[in-house]
DRENDO-1510 file (C-alpha; in Angstrom, 1 decimal, always signed):
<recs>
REC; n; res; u; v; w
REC; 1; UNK; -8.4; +23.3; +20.5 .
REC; 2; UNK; -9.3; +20.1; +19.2 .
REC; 3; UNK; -12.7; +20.1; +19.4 .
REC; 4; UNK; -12.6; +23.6; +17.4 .
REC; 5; UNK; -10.8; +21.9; +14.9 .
REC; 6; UNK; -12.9; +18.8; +14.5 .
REC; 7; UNK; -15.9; +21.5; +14.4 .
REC; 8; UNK; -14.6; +23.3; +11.7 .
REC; 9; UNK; -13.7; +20.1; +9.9 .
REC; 10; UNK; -17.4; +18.7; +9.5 .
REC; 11; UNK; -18.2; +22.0; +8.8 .
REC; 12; UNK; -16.4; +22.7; +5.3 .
REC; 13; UNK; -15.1; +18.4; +4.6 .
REC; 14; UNK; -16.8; +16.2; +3.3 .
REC; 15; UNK; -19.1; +13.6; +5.5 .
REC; 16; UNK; -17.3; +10.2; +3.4 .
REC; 17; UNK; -13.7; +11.7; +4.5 .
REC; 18; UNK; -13.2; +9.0; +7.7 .
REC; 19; UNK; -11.3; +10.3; +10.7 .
REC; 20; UNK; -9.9; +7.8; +13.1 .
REC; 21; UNK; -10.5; +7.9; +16.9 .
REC; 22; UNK; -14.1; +9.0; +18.5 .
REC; 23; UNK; -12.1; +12.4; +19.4 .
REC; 24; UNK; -9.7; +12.7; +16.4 .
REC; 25; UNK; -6.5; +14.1; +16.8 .
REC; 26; UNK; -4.3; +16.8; +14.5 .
REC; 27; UNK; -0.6; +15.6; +14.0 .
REC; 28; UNK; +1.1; +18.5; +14.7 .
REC; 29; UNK; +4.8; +17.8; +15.0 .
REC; 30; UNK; +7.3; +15.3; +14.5 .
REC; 31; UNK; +10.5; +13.7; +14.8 .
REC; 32; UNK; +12.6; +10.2; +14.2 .
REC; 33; UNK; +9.7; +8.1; +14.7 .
REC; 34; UNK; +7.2; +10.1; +17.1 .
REC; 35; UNK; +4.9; +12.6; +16.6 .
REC; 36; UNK; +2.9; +15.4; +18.7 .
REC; 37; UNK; -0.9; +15.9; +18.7 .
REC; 38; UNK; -2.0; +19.9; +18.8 .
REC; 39; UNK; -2.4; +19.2; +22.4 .
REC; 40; UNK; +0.9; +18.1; +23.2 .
REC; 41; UNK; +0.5; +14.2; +23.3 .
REC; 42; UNK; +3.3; +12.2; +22.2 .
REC; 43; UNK; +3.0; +8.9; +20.3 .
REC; 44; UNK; +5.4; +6.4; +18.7 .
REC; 45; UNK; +3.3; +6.3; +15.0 .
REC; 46; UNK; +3.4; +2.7; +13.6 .
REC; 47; UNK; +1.3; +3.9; +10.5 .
REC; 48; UNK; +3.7; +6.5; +9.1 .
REC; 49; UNK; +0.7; +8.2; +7.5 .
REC; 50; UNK; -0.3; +5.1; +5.8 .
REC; 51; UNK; +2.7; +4.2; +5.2 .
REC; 52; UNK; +3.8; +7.1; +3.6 .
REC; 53; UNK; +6.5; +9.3; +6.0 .
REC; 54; UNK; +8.4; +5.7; +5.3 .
REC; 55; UNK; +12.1; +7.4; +6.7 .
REC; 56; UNK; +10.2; +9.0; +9.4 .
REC; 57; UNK; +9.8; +12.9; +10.8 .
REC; 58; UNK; +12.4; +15.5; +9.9 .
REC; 59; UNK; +15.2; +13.4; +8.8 .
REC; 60; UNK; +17.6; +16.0; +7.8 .
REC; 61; UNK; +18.6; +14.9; +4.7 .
REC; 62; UNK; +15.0; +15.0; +3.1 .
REC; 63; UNK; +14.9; +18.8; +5.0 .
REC; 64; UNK; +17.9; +19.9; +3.1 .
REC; 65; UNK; +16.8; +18.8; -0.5 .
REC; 66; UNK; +13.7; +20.1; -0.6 .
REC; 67; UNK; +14.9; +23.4; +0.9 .
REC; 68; UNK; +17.8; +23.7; -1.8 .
REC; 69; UNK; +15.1; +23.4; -4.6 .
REC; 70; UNK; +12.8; +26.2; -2.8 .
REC; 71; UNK; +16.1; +28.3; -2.2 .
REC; 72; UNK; +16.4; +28.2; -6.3 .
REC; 73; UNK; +12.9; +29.5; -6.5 .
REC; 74; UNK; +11.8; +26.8; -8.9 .
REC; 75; UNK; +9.2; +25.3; -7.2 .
REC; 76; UNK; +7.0; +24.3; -10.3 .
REC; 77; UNK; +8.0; +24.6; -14.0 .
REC; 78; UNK; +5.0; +21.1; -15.4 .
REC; 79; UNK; +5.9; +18.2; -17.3 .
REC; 80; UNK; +6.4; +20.8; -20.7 .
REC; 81; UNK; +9.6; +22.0; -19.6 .
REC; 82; UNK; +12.8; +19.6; -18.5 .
REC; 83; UNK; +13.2; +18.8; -15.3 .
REC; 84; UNK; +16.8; +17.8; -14.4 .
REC; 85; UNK; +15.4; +15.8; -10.9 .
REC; 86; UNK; +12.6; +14.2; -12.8 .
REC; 87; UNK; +15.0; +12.7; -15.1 .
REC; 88; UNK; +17.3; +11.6; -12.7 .
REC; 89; UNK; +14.5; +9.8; -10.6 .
REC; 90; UNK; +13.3; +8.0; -14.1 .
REC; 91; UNK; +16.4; +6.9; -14.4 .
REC; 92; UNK; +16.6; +5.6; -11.1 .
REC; 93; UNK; +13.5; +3.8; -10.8 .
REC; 94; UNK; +14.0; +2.1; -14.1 .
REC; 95; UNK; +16.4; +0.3; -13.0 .
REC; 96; UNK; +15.5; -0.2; -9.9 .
REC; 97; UNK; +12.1; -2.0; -11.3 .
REC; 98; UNK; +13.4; -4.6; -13.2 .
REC; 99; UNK; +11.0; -4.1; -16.1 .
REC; 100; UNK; +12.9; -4.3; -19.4 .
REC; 101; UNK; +13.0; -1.1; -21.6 .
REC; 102; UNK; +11.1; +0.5; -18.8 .
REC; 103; UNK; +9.9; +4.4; -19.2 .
REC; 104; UNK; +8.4; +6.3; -16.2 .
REC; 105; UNK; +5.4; +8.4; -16.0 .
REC; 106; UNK; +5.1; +10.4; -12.6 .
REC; 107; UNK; +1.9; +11.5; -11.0 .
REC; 108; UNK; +0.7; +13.1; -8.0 .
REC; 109; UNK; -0.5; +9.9; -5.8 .
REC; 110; UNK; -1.5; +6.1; -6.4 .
REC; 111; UNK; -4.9; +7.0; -7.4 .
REC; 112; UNK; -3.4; +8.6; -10.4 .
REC; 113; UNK; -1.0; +6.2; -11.0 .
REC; 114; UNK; -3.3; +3.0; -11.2 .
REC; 115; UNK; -5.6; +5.3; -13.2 .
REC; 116; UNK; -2.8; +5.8; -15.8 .
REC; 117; UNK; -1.3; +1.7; -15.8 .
REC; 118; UNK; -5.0; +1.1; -16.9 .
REC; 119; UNK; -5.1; +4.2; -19.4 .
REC; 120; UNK; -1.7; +2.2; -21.1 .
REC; 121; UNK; -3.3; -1.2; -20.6 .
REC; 122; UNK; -6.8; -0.9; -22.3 .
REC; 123; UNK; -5.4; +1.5; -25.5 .
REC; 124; UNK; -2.1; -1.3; -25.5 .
REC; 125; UNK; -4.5; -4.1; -25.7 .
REC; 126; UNK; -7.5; -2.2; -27.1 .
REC; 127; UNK; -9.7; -3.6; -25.2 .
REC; 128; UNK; -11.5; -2.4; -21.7 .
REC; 129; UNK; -11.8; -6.0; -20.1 .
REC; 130; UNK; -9.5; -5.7; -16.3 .
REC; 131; UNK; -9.2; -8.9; -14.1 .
REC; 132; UNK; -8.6; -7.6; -10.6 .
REC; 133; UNK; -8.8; -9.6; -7.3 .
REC; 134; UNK; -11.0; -10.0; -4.3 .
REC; 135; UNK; -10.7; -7.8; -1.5 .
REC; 136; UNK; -8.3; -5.6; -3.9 .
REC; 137; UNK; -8.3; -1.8; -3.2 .
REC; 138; UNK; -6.5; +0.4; -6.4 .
REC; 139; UNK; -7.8; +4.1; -5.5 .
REC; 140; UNK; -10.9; +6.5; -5.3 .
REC; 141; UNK; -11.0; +8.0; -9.0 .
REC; 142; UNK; -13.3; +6.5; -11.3 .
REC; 143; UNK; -11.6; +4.1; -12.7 .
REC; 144; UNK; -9.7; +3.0; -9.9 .
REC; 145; UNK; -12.9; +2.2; -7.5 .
REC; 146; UNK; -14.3; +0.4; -10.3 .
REC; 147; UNK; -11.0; -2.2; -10.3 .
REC; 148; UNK; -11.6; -2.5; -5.9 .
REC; 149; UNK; -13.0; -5.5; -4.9 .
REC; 150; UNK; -13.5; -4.0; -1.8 .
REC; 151; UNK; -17.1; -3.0; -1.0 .
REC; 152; UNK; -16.0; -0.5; +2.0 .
REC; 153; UNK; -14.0; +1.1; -0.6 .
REC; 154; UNK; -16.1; +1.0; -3.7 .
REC; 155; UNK; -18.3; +4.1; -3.8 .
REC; 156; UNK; -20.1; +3.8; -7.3 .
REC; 157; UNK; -21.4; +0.9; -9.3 .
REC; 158; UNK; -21.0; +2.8; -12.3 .
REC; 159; UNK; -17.5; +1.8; -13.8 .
REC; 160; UNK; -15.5; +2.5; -17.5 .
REC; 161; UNK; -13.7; -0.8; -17.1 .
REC; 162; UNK; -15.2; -4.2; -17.0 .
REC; 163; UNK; -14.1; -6.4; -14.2 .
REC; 164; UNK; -13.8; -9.9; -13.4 .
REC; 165; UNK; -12.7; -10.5; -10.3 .
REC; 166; UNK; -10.5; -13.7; -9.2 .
REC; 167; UNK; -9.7; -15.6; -6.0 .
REC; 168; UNK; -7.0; -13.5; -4.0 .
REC; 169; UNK; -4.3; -15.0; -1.9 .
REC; 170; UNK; -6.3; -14.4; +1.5 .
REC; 171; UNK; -5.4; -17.8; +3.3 .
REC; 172; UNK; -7.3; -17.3; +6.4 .
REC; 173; UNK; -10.6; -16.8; +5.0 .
REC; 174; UNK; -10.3; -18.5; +1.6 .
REC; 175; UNK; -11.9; -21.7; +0.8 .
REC; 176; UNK; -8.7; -23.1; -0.7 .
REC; 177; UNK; -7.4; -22.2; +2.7 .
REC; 178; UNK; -6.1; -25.5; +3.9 .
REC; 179; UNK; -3.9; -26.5; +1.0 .
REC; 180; UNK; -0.3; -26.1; +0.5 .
REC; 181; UNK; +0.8; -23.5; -0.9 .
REC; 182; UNK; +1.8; -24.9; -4.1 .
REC; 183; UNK; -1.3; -26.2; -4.0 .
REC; 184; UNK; -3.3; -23.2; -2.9 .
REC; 185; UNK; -1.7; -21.6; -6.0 .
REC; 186; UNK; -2.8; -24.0; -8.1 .
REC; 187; UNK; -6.1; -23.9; -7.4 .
REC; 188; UNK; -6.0; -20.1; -8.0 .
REC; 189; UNK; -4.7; -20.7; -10.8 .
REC; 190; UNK; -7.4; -22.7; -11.7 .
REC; 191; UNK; -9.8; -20.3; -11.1 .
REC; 192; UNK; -8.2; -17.1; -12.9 .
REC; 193; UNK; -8.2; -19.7; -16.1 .
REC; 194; UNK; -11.8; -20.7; -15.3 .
REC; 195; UNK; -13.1; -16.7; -15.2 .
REC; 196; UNK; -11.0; -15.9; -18.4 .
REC; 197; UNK; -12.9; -18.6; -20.1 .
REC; 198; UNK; -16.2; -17.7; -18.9 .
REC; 199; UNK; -16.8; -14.2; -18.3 .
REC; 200; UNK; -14.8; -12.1; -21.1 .
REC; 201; UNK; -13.9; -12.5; -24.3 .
REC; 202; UNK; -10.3; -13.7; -24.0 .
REC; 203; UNK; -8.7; -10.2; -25.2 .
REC; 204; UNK; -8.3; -8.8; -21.6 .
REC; 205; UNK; -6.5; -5.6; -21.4 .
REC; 206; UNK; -4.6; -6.1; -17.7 .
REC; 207; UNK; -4.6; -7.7; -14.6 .
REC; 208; UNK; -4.6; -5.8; -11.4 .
REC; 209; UNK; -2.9; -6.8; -8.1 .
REC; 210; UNK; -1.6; -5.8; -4.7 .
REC; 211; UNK; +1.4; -8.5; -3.8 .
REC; 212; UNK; +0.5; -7.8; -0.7 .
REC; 213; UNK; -3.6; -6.1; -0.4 .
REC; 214; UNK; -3.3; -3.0; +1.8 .
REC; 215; UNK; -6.7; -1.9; +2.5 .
REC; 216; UNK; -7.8; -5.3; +2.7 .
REC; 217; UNK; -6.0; -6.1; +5.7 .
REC; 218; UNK; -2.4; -6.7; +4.6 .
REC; 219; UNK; -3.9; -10.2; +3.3 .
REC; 220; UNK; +0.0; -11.9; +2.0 .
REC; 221; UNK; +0.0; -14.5; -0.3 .
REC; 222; UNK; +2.2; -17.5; -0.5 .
REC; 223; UNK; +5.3; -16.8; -2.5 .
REC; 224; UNK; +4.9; -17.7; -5.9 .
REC; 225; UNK; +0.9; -17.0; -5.8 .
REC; 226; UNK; +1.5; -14.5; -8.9 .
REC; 227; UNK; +3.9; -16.7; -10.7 .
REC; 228; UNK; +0.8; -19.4; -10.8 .
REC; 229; UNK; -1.2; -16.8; -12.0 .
REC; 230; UNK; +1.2; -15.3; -14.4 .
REC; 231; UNK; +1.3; -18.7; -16.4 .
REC; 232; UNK; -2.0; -18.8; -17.6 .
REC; 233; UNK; -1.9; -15.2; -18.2 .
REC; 234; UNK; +0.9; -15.9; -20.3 .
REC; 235; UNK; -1.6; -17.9; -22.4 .
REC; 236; UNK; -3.4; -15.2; -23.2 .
REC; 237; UNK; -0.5; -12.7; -23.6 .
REC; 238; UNK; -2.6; -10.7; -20.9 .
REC; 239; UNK; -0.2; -7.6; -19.6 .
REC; 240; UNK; +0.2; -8.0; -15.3 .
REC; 241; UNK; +0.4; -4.9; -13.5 .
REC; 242; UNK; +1.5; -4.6; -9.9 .
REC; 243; UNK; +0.4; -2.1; -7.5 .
REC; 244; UNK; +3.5; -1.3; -5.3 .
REC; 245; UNK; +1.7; +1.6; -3.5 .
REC; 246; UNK; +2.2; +0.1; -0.4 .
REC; 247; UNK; +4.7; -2.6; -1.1 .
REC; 248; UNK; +7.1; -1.0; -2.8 .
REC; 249; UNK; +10.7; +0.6; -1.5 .
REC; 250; UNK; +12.0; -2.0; +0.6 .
REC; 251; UNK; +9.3; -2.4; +3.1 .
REC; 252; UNK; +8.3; -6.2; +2.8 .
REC; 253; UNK; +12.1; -6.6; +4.2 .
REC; 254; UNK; +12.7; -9.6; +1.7 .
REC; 255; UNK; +12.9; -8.0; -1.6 .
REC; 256; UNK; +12.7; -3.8; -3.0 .
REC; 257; UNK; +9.4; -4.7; -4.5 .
REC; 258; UNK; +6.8; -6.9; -3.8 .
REC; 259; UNK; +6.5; -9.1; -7.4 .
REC; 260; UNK; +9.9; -9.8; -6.4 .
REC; 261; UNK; +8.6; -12.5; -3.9 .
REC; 262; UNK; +7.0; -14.7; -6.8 .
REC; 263; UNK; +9.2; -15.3; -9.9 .
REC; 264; UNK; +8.1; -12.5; -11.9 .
REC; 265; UNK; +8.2; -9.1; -13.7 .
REC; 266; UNK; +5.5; -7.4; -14.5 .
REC; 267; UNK; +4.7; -5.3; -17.5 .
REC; 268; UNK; +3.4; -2.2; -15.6 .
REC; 269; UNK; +4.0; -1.5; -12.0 .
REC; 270; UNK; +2.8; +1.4; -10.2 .
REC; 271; UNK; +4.4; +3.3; -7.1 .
REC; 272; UNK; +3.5; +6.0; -4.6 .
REC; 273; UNK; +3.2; +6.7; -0.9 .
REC; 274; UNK; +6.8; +6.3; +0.4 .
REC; 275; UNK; +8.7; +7.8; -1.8 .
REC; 276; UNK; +8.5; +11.1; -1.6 .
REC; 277; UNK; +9.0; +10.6; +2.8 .
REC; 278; UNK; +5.7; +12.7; +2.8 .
REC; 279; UNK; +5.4; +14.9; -0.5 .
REC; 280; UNK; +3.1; +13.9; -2.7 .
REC; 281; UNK; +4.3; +11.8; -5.6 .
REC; 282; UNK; +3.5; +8.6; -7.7 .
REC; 283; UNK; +3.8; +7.3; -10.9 .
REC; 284; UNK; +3.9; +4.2; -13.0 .
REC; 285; UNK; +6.8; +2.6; -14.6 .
REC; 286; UNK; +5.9; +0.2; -18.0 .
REC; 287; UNK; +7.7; -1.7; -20.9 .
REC; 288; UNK; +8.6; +1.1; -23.6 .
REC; 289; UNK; +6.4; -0.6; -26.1 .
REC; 290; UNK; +3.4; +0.1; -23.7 .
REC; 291; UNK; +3.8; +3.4; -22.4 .
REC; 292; UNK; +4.3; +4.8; -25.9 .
REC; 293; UNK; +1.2; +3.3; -26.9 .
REC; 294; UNK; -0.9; +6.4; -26.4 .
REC; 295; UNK; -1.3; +8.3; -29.5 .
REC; 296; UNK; -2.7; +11.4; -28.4 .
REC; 297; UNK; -0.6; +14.4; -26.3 .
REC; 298; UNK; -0.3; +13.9; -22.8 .
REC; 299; UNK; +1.0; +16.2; -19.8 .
REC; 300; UNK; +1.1; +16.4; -16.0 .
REC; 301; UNK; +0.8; +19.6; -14.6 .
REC; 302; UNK; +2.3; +18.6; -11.2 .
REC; 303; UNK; +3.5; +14.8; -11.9 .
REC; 304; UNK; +7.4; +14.6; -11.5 .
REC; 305; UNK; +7.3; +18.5; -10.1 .
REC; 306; UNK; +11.1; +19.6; -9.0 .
REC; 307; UNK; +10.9; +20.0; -5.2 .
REC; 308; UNK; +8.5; +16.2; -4.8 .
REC; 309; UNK; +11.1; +14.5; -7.2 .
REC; 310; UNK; +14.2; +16.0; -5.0 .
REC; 311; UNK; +12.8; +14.7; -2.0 .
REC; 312; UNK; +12.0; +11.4; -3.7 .
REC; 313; UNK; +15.8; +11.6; -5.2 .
REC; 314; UNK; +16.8; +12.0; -1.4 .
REC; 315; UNK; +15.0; +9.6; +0.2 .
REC; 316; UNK; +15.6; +6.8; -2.3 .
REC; 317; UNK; +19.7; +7.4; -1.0 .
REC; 318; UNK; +18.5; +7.0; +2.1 .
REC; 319; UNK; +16.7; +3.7; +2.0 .
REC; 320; UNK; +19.9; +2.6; -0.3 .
REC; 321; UNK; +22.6; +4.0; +2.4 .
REC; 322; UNK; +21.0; +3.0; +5.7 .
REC; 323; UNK; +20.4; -0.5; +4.1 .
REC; 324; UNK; +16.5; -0.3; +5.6 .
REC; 325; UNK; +15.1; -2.7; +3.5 .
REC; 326; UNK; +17.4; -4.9; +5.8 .
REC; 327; UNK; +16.0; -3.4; +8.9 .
REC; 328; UNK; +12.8; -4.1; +7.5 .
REC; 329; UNK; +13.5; -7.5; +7.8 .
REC; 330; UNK; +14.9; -7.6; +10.9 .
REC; 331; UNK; +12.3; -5.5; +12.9 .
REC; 332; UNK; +9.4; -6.7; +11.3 .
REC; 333; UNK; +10.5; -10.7; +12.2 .
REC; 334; UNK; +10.7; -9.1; +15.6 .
REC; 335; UNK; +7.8; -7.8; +15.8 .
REC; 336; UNK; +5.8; -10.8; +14.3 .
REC; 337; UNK; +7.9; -12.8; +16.8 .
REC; 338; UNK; +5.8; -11.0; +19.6 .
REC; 339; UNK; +2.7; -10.9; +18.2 .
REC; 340; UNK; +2.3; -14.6; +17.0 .
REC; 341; UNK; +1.8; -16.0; +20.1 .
REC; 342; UNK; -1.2; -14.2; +20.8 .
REC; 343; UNK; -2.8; -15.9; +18.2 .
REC; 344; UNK; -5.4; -18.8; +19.5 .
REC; 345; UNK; -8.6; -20.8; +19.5 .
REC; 346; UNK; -9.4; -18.8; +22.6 .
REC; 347; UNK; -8.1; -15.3; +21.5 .
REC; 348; UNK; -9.5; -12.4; +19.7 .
REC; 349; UNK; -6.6; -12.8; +17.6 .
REC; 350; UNK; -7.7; -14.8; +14.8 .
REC; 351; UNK; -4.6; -14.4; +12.2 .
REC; 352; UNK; -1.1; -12.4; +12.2 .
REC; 353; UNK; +0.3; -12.0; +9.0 .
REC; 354; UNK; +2.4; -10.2; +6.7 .
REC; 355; UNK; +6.2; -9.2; +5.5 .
REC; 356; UNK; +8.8; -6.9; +6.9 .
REC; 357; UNK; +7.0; -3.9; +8.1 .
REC; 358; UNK; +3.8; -4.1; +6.9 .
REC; 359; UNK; +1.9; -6.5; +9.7 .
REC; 360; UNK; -1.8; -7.3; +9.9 .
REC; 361; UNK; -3.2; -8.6; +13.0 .
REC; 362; UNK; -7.2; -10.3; +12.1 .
REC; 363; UNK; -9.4; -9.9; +15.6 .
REC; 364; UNK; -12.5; -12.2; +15.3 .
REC; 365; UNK; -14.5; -13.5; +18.0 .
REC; 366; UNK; -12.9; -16.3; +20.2 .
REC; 367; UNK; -13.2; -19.5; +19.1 .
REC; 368; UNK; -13.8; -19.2; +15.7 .
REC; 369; UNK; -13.3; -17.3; +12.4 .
REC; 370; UNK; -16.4; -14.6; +12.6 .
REC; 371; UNK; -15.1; -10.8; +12.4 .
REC; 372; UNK; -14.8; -8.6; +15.1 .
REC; 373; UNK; -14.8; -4.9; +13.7 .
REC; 374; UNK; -15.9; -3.7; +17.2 .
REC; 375; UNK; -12.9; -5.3; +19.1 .
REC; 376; UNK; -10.0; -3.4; +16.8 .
REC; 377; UNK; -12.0; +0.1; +17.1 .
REC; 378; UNK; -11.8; -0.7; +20.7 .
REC; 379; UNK; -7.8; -1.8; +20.6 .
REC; 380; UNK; -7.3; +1.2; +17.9 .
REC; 381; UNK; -8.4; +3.4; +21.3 .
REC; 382; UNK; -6.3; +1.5; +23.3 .
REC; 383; UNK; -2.7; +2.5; +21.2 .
REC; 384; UNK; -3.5; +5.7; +21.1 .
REC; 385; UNK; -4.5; +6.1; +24.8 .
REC; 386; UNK; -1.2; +4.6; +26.0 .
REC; 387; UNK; +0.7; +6.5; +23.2 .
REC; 388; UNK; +1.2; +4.5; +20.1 .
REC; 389; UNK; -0.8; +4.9; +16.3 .
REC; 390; UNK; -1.8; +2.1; +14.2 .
REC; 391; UNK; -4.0; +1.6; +11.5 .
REC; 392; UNK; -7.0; -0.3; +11.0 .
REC; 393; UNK; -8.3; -2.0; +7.5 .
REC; 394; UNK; -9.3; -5.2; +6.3 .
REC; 395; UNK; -12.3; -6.1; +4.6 .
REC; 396; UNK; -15.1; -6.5; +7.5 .
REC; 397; UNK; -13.0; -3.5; +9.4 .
REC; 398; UNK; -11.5; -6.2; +11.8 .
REC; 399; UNK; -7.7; -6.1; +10.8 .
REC; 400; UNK; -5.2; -3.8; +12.9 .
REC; 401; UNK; -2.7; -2.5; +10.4 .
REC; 402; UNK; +1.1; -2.0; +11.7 .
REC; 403; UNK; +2.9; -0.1; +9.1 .
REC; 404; UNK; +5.6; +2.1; +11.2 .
REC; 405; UNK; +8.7; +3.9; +9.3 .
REC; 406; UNK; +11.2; +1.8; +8.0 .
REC; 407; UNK; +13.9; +3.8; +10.5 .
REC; 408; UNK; +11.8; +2.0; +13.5 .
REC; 409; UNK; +14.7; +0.7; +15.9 .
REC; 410; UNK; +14.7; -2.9; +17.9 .
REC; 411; UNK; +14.1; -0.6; +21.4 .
REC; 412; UNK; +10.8; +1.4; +19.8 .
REC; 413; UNK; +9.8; -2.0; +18.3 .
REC; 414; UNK; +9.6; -3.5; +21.8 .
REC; 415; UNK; +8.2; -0.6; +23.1 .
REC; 416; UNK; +5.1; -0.4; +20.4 .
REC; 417; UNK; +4.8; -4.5; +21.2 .
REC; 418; UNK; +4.1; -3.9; +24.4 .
REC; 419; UNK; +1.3; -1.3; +24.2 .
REC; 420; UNK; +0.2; -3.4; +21.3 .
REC; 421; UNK; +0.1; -6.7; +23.8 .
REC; 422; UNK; -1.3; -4.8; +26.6 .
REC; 423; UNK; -4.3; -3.1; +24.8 .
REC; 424; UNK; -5.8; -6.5; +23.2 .
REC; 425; UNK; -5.4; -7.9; +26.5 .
REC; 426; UNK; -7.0; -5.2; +27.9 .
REC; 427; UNK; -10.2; -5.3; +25.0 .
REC; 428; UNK; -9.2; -8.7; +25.2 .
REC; 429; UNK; -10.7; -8.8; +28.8 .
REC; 430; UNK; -14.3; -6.8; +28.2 .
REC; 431; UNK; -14.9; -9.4; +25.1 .
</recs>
């Protein structure tokens, strides 16, 4: 049935849409924190769809929200009408943001809502100058690919912004690698005041950054990394926008968003992915004075839509009344506790990183830094063969991405660590 499937798939899809495993597999069914393939295999997922069914599979209380909007056979009324759940959910995350005066804007995915933050940013500052950073990954429209400093991801050269990109906070491959972090944040620093200076004209509309890069491998910064680089943008009154796609609701276990981690609030931050457990929803969140800046009409036909924003309305009581930004915490130090270890000189694993439950694990070849795509395809098999998903990212496609629910329990945690352990020891042993 598979194959069929995959047949029909190349048939109709486009070549560029990437499908994991060499026999890719349909999720078919799902519950807690498990899902079955169309032929019956179970798995324990730790990539919640990248990280985007963030409570989990059919968790009741998502269920019965979204089935008492259908039962009032208001499914879709568009942006020109009121929306009693849209409101409420503006009023939610406005708070929840920290951003001063915010407004919200909702869209349909992160794409659209790093596409909008830079709409707001170049007509605020009139001016179409973006600094993004290295390694950075913001979406696939237009405008989005052209702020991804990420060649795997970047699928045009032709862009309507003009980027300058700056040193990220990659410590394991950066040259300012060694140094403290104070240091390491200095010299950063140094560098985003050094591209200001010599490669735009000083009236830049934005800056652009991931607190934690997803695509790029879940590359984690020192805390504090974007306070450094907030005080020269200061300097230049330069607006900072952060892209909570992946960082946002809790998962990075230490704070609700990821800015939180360095000293700052942003001007614009932009959200997606989790929020709506699975239906499609994003949107960005700005200072009043910037998202009224646009001058001509606006609309979205399916942003803030009544049965996406009553599952988002749901799901953000969960996360609040299970406390899983706390379990975030907790099972993501358990599960870096397991994995550390099998970093060495000696080992394919060449880094472990990250916050909460949003891991990377960097495979290179033993006994030094050089990437080792081929080794996390192989591992990527591995999981799935013994039952458990992850994802796989980074910029030379070498980092395994772990990224489950944030409902994941201490019992499935061990239970994913040791397939995890087990299947780079077993590609491990072939290397």
């Amino acid at each position: 049935m598979a194959d069929d499937l995959l047949a029909r798939h190349r048939a109709v899809l486009p070549s560029w849409m990437a499908l994991y495993y060499e026999q890719p597999i349909e999720i078919a069914s799902g519950a807690g924190v498990r899902v079955k393939d169309g032929d019956g295999n179970s798995y324990l997922d730790f990539f919640a769809g990248i990280l985007t069914n963030m409570l989990g599979y059919g968790v009741p209380e998502i269920n019965d929200a979204v089935a008492k909007q259908l039962a009032s056979g208001v499914v879709h009324s568009s942006t020109l009408y009121l929306i009693r759940h849209q409101v409420e959910l503006a009023e939610r995350i406005a708070e929840l943001s920290g951003i001063p005066d915010a407004k919200v804007f909702f869209t349909c995915s992160g794409t659209e809502a790093n596409e909008a933050a830079l709409l707001l940013a170049t007509q605020f500052r009139r001016s179409n100058q973006v600094l993004a950073l290295r390694n950075s990954y913001h979406g696939r429209s237009y405008a989005a690919m052209g702020i991804t400093g990420n060649r795997g991801w970047s699928a045009s050269s032709l862009t309507p912004v003009n980027v300058s990109y700056v040193h990220n906070g990659y410590r394991y491959r950066s040259p300012f690698g060694q140094l403290p972090d104070e240091q390491f944040n200095a010299a950063i620093a140094d560098d985003l005041r050094d591209i200001i200076a010599t490669t735009t004209s000083g009236d830049v509309a934005c800056m652009i950054a991931e607190p934690i890069q997803g695509v790029g491998g879940f590359a984690t910064p020192p805390d504090g990394f974007f306070g450094a680089l907030e005080e020269v943008l200061d300097e230049y009154e330069i607006p900072f926008i952060s892209d909570e796609v992946q960082t946002g609701w809790g998962r990075t276990g230490e704070h609700f968003w990821g800015y939180q981690s360095h000293g700052i609030t942003p001007d614009i931050l932009t959200f997606a992915k989790g929020l709506g457990n699975g239906l499609a929803i994003g949107g960005v969140v700005a200072r009043g004075d910037l998202m009224d800046s646009l001058s001509a009409n606006s609309i979205s036909t399916f942003g803030g839509n009544p049965v996406s924003t009553a599952a988002a309305l749901a799901t953000l009581d969960y996360v609040r009344d299970h406390d899983l930004q706390a379990n975030a915490l907790k099972i993501g130090n358990q599960l870096m506790t397991g994995l550390r270890p099998l970093a060495s000189e000696d080992s394919i694993v060449g880094d472990v990183r990250g916050k909460g439950l949003m891991i990377g694990v960097e495979l290179v070849r033993p006994g030094g830094k050089t990437p080792n795509a081929a080794a996390a395809g192989a591992i990527l098999e591995e999981t799935r063969r013994r039952g458990l998903l992850i994802g796989k990212g980074g910029l030379h496609g070498n980092v395994l991405r772990i990224a489950p629910p944030l409902t994941l329990s201490e019992e499935d945690a061990d239970e994913g660590l040791a397939i995890l352990t087990e299947s780079i020891a077993a590609v491990e042993g072939t290397e």
